[in-house]
Every structure is written in C-alpha cells, then in structure tokens.
C-alpha angles and dihedrals in degrees: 000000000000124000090250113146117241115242125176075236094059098045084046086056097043087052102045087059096050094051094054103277093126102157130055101242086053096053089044082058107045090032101048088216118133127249096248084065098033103053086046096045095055091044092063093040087062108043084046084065088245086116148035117204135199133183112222111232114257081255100081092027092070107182101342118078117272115275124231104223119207132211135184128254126221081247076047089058099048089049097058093052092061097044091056088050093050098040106044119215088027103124092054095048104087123046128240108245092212090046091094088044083069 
C-alpha cells in the first residue's frame, strides 16, 4: 500500500466514493468538506494509485461542464478498510445516492 497518510479526510473521500459519490461537487455535498481539501485530496489519491479517474464526453455532459468521475482502486479498497477500522462510524457516515431508490 502507498505511503499516504491516513486522514480522517482521506478516509471521508475514499468513502464517498464507495458509496456512490464519483464526482467532486457530489462529495463536497454529502461530505460537507470544502472544494480547497476535496480536489487535493482526490489528486493525491490518485496519484497515489487509490483512485482511477474518467471525464464523461460533452456529450453527456449537455450544458454543464464535463464531470471527472472517480473509482476506487484495489489499493483504494484496502484503503478504505482501513480507513473504516481506524475512523470508527465511517462507513455509515455518507449516504448511498441510490439508498432512497430502494
């Protein structure tokens, strides 16, 4: 595993994504966190090889700006869990976007 320092901001981020938050603006949402510790966050996640990340075409985009959507890694994964074992509560603490869907 990389030599990333575990943050209770990293673990927020990893687990926003896992739990369906793929795009900056949506983990600033469900984190509360604020853009200057989310983008950076993400950008040494994945150069860190936590995450993989992929800009949807303009297409799909329509009228707003393309979004940059992030995945987790299998490093990722094993990040986030132990994340989850460091940081108690974490798991529960962002909401799955698809839970009211249900």
């Amino acid at each position: 595993m990389s030599k990333l320092r575990m943050t209770f901001t990293t673990g927020v981020v990893l687990q926003s994504i896992s739990s369906g938050h793929r795009y900056g603006f949506d983990i600033m949402d469900v984190s509360g966190l604020p853009d200057g510790t989310v983008y950076p966050a993400l950008r040494r996640l994945e150069d860190a090889g936590m995450l993989v990340s992929e800009w949807e075409s303009e297409e799909a985009a329509g009228k707003r700006p393309p979004r940059c959507y992030y995945g987790l890694t299998a490093d990722g994964e094993e990040m986030l869990a132990t994340a989850r074992a460091k940081f108690r509560g974490l798991a529960g603490a962002i909401a799955d976007p698809d839970a009211g869907a249900r």
